[in-house]
Short mmCIF file of the C-alpha atoms (twelve columns), coordinates in Angstrom:
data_MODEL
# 
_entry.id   MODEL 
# 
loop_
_atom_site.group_PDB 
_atom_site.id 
_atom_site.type_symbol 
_atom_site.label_atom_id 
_atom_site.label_alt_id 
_atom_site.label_comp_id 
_atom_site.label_asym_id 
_atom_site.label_seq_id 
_atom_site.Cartn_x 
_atom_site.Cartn_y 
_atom_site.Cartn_z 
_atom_site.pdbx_PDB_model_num 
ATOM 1  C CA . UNK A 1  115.083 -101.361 -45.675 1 
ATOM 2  C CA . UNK A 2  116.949 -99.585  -42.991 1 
ATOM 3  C CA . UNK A 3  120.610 -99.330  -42.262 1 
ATOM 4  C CA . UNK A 4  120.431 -102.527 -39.518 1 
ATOM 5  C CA . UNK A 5  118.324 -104.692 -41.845 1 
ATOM 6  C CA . UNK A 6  120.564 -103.566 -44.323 1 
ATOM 7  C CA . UNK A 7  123.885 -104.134 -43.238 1 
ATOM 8  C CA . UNK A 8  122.730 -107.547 -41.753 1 
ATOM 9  C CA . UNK A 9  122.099 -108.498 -45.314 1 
ATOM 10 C CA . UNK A 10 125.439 -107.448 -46.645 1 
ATOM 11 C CA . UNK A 11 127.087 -109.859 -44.109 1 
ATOM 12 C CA . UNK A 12 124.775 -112.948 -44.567 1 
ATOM 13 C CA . UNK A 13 126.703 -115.768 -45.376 1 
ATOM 14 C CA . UNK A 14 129.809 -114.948 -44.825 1 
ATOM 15 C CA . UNK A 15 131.568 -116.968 -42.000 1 
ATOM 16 C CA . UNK A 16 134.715 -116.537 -39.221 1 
ATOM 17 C CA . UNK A 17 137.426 -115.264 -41.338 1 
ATOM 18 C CA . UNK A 18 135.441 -112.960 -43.655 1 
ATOM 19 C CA . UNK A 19 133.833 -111.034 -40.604 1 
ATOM 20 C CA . UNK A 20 136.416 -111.071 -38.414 1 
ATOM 21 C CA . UNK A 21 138.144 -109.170 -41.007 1 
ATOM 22 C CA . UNK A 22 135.244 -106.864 -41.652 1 
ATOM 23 C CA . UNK A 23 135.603 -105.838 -37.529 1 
ATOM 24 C CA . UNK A 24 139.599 -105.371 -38.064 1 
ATOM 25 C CA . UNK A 25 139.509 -103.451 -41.033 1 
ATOM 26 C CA . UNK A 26 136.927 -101.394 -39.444 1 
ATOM 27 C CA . UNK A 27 138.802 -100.497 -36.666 1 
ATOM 28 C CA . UNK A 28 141.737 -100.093 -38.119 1 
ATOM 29 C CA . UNK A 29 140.507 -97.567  -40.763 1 
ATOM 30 C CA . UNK A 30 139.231 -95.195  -37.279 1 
ATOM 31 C CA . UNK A 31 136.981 -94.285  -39.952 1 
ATOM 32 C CA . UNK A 32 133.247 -93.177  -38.925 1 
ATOM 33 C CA . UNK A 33 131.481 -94.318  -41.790 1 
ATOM 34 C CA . UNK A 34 131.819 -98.088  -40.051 1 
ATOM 35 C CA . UNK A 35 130.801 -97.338  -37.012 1 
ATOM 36 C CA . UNK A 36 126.956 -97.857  -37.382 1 
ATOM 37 C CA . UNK A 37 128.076 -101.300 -38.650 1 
ATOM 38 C CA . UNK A 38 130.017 -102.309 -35.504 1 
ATOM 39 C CA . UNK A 39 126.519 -100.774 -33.692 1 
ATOM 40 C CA . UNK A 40 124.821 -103.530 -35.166 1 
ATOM 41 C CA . UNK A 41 127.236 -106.145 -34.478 1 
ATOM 42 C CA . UNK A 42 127.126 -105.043 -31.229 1 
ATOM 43 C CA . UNK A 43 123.508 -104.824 -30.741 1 
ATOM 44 C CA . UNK A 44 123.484 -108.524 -31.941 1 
ATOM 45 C CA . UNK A 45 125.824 -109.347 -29.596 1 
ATOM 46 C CA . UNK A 46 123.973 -107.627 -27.111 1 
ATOM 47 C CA . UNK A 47 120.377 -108.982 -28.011 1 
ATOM 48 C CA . UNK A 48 121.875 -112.567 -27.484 1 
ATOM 49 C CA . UNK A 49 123.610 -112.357 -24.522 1 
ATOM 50 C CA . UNK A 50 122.832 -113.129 -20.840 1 
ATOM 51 C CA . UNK A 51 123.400 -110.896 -17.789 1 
ATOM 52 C CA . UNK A 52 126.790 -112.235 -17.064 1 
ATOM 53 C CA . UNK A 53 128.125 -111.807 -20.815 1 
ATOM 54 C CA . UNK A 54 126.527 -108.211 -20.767 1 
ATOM 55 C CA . UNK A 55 128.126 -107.141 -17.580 1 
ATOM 56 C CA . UNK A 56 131.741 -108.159 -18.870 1 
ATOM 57 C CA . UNK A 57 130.743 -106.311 -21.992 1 
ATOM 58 C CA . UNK A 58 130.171 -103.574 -20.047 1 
ATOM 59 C CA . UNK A 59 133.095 -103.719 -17.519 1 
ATOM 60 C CA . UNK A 60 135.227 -103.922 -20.627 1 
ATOM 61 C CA . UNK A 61 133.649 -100.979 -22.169 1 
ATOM 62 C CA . UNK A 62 134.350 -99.133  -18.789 1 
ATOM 63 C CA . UNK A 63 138.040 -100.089 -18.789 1 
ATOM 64 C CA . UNK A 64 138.728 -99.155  -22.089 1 
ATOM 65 C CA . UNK A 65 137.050 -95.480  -21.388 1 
ATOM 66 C CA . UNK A 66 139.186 -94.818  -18.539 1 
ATOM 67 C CA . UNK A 67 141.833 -95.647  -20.451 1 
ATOM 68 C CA . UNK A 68 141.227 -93.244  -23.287 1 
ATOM 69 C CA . UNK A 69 140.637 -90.320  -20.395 1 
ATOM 70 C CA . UNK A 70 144.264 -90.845  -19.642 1 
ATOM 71 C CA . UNK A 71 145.264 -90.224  -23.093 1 
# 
């Protein structure tokens, strides 16, 4: 099993509140060890969306990095 497949598996099941709070925790913590798990949330997100949904993503993802350059 590999670490998508397996992290998949580990949130089967569980609905709204328990992965929202999975995400929050995870960034909260600014720990490292969670950040292959929001990869694969995000590649599902990804994987499912259409062209419109990915270029917000991405326009949000470009905000947020020219905020952090004026840090």
């Amino acid at each position: 099993m590999n670490i998508k497949e397996h992290i998949i598996n580990n949130f089967k099941g569980d609905d709204y509140k328990a992965l929202k709070e999975a995400i929050d925790e995870s960034i909260e913590s600014n720990d490292e060890i969670t950040l292959p798990g929001l990869g694969v949330f995000f590649t599902l997100i990804w994987e499912e969306s259409d062209q419109e949904l990915k270029n917000t993503l991405i326009e949000l993802i470009k905000q947020r990095i020219s905020k952090e350059d004026t840090k």
